[in-house]
Each structure stands twice: as C-alpha cells, then as structure tokens.
N, C-alpha and C positions, 0 to 999 in steps of 0.2 A: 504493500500500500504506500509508506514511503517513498516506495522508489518510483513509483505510479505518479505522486503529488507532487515528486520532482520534475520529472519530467513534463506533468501540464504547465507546470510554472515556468521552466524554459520556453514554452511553445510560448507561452501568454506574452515573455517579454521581447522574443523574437518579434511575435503581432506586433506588441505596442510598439518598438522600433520602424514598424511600417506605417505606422496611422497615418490616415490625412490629418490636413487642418483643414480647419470649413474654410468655404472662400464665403463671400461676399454674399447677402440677401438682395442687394440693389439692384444687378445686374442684368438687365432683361435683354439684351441686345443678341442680335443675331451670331451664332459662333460655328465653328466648323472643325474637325478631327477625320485626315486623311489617315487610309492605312498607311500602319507602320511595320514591315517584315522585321521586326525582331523576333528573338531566339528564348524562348521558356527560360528561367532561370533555377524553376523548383517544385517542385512535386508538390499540392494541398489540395485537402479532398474533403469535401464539405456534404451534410446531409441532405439529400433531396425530399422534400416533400409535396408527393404529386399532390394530392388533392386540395394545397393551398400556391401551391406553385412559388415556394420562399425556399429561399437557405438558409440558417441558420449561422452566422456571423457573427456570436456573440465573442466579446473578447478580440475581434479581429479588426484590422483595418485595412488598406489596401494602399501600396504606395504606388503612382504614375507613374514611374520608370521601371516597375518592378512588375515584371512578366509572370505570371499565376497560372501555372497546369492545373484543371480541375477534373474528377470524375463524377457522373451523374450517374449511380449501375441503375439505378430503377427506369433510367428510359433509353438505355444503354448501350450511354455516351462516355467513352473513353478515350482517354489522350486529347482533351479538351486544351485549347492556351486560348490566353489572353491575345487578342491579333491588336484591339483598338482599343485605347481608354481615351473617354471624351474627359472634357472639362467638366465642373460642378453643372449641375439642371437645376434653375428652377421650378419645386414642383408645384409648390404654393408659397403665402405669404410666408407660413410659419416654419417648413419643411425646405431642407433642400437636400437632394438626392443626388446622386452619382451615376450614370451611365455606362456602362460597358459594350462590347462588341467582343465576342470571342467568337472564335472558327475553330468547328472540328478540323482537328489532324488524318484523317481518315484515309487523306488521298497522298499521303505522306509529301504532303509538300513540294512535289516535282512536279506536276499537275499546272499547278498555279490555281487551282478551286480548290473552294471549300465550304462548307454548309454553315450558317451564321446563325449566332443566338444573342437576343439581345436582354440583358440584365439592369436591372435599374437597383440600386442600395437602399434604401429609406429609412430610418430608425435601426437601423443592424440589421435588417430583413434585405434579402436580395430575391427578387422577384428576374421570374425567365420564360421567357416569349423564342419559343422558336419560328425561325425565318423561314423554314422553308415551304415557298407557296402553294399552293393551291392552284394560281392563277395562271402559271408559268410550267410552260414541260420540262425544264432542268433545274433541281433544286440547289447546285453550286454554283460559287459565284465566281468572279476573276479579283474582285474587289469592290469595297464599299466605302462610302463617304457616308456621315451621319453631319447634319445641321441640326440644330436647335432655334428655335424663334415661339414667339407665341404669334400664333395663328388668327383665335379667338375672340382673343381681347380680354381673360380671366385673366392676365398677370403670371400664368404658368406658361413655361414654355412645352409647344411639342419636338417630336422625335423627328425628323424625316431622314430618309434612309434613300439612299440613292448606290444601285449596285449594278457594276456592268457581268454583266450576264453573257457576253462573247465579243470578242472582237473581228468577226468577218464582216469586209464588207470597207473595212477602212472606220466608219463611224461608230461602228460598235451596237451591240444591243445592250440598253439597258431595263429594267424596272424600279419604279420610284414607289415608294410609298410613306404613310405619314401613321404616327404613331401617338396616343397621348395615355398617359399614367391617371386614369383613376380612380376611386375605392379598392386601391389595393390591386391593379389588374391593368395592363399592357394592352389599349385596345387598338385594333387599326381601322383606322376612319375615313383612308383613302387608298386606293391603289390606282396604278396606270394601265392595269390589262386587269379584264375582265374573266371570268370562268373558263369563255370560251376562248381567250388565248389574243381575246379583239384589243387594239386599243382604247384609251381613257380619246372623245370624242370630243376637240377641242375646235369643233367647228368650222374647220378649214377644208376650202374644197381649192383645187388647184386642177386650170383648165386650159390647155395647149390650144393654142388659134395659129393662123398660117401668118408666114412671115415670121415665124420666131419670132412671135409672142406667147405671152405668158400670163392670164388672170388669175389675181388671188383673192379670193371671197372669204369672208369668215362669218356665219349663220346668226350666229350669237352677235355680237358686234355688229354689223352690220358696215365693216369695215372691206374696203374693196381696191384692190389698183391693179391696172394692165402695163406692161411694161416689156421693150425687149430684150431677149436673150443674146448677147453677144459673145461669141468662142473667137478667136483665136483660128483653133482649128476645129474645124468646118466637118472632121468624122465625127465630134460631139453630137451632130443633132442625124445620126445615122438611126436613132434612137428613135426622134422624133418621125420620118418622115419614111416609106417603101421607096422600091424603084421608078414607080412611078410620081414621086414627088406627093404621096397622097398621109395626111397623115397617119398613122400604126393607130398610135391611141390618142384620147384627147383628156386625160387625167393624168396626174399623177397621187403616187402615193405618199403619205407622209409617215415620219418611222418614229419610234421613239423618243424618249426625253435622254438629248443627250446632254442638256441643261435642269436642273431641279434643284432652286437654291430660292431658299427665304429673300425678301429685301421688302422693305417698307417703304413702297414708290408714291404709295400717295401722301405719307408723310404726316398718318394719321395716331402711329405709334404702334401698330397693328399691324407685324408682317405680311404679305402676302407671297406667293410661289410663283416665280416667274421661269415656268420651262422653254427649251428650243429644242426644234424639232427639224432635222432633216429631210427635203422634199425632192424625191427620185423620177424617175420617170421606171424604170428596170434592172438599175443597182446604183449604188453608192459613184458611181463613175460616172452617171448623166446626173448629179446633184445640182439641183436649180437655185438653190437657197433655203434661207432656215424662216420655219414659222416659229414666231414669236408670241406667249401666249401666258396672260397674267391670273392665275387662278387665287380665286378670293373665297372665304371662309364664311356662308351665311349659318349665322345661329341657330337661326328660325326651324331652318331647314336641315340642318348639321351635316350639310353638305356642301362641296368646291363648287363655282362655278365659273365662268368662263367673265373677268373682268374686265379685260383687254387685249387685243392682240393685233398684232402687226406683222409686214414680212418684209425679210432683210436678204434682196439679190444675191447670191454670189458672185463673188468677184472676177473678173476673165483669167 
C-alpha cells in the first residue's frame, strides 16, 4: 500500500509540473491552430466513460508543448496522440475550456491520414466527439485546421473544423464543419456535404455563353455579373467548346470550401464564415474562378444562411 501511495504521489506531481494557467476571460476574438506533426513524448491512459462521454482528469493538467499518447479500450482506440492543441475557448462567461485535436495513429503515420477526435477540458472533465463523418465516404483526413469565433452572439465561442480530405485535383477536397459545446455535449450545427455526399448549396449557378463569357448568378443574393474569360492559351477553352465551335456544356461546377475561416465583416462583433469555393468546368485545370460566399448565423432559425456573396475571376 505504501508503495502504491508512493507512486500516485509521483504521478500527481509529475501532472502538476504540466498544469496550465488559465488564460484570459476577455478574449472573444477570432483565433486559429494549424496542424503540428510532432512526435508523442509519453504514454497516459485515462478512463473512458461511454455513457457520459468524459474522462476523468482529476489531478491532471495538460501542458501545450507537451505531446499526450492516450488509450480509449472501450471504443477501441489505441495509440491515440495529441496531433493539435488549440489555444484556451471561451465556453461561457464563467467557464473556460480547453480544446484539443488528436489523431488516431492507426495508419502508422506514413499514410499522411488519420481519423480525428475532438476533446474539449471543462472543470477537469474532458468530453470527446468523434470526427469521423457520416456525410463523407472517407473517414481520414490529410489535415485539419480548427478556428474559434462566436458565431451566435452568446459570448461563447464555436468550434469550426476545416479538414482536407485529399489533395487531387490540385485544389484539394475539403469538409468544413462547425461545432458548439453545450450542456455538457459536442454538438454539430453545421456541415458542408450532406448525407448524400451533395454539397452545402451556397447558391451559385455558373453559366458558359459564347464568346468566352462567363455568368455568375447567386439565388440567395441576388447578386449577378457576366464577364470575359481571357487565356493566354487558347487549348484552355478546348473545354469549353466541340469541333464544331459548339458549346460541350453551358454550366459549370463549383467544388468545395477551400476557404472556411471566421471574420466579422460586418463589424457587428459577431463573427460570420466566409468560405471560397473553386469553379471548374471538368477538373481543376479549366478553373474559372472562386465563388465567394459569407454565411451568417440566424438564431431564430439555428441555422447558416447565405449573407453575401460575390465572384472573384481568375487571373490569366
């Protein structure tokens, strides 16, 4: 027994050598945490509890530079690491919480994917929302970016999660989605593909006319410009047109967010999500330009909509 109450006591003061300090309550402002490939530094294995979806963290702390191998057997995840630690979250006035990002090791790292879980701290409870979708046919990722901002206008900030999901193509596929903490629970409140695998519908229709032109309508907005496409070189619009000068198609398609980042454009204090979106004709190689598309937060409704949006030519 001794030797047992020696040994918790070294663990404890091992922890408290890692505590954070709290940061700051004030701070509501937009923030951001790229992946970082660091290396584990230590084995720690915490108890899972499914049916509250917490760990147990008492005694513990967690240092930012300090990389955490985790095991979860009951839903059984092994060789867990820490991939990302964000900055402090605002979760409300009185709470502030702490955010993580770890990636199963499963695919031993050579890969460059890995399956993502997201953790949030709160009172010594660490609460864990697995990532892998539903919405999406491959549940690993190449990498992920987390933002924080409040969305809402409660003064708490949300989660948003931006992961590229493959890189063919040149522009890469991604998946965005939005995350918020609470009564004790990880919900998602937004995604950019649907069930069926469709994109999030940000209103843009994009319509080939002859003469290398190009209309950009947006349904929502009501926002519109025709404009022409200028190449350089001239097998760019091989794309556009048959042998007989006739057009192929008179659409293009538009492809994911390979933008998804908080900013407070209207300057109202209340983030909103300003994605961009690449517009093809038949791959990444006839790219016309990016639609630009400001999605805003109604209460009312507890859903994004479509607040503004614009399109930005590509360059010859």
């Amino acid at each position: 027994m001794k030797k047992l109450s020696c040994v918790l006591l070294v663990l404890v003061l091992m922890f408290s050598l890692f505590a954070c300090g709290k940061a700051s309550q004030g701070d509501t402002s937009p923030s951001v945490m790229n992946t970082a490939d660091n290396t584990a530094s230590g084995d720690e294995y915490y108890q899972y509890y499914r049916e509250h979806q917490e760990l147990s963290l008492t005694e513990t702390g967690f240092n930012a530079d300090t990389m955490l191998r985790i095991d979860i057997p009951e839903v059984g995840l092994e060789n867990v690491y820490v991939r990302q630690v964000s900055e402090r979250m605002l979760l409300d006035t009185e709470t502030i919480g702490t955010v993580y990002l770890i990636a199963d090791d499963r695919y031993g790292g050579n890969r460059g994917t890995s399956d993502y879980y997201l953790l949030v701290i709160v009172n010594d409870k660490l609460y864990v929302k697995d990532l892998s979708p539903q919405e999406f046919n491959s549940p690993a990722s190449m990498g992920a970016t987390l933002y924080f901002a409040d969305l809402d206008g409660d003064k708490d900030k949300e989660i948003l999660l931006q992961e590229v999901k493959g890189m063919s193509g040149g522009a890469g596929q991604y998946l965005s989605r939005v995350y918020d903490f609470t009564d004790s629970e990880i919900k998602k409140i937004f995604t950019s593909y649907d069930k069926e695998n469709k994109y999030y519908n940000t209103g843009f229709d994009c319509t080939l006319l002859e003469n290398h032109m190009l209309r950009i309508d947006n349904a929502f907005t009501g926002y519109t410009t025709t404009f022409e496409v200028v190449r350089e070189n001239e097998e760019y619009f091989q794309w556009w047109y048959d042998d007989d000068g006739d057009l192929r198609n008179t659409s293009l398609w538009v492809d994911s967010f390979n933008r998804f980042e908080p900013e407070d454009v209207d300057d109202d204090g209340i983030s909103e999500i300003v994605c961009r979106q690449y517009t093809c004709l038949n791959n990444h190689a006839d790219y016309s330009g990016s639609a630009i598309t400001v999605l805003k937060y109604n209460s009312d409704t507890k859903s994004f909509y479509v607040y503004d949006a614009w399109f930005e030519p590509a360059e010859n």
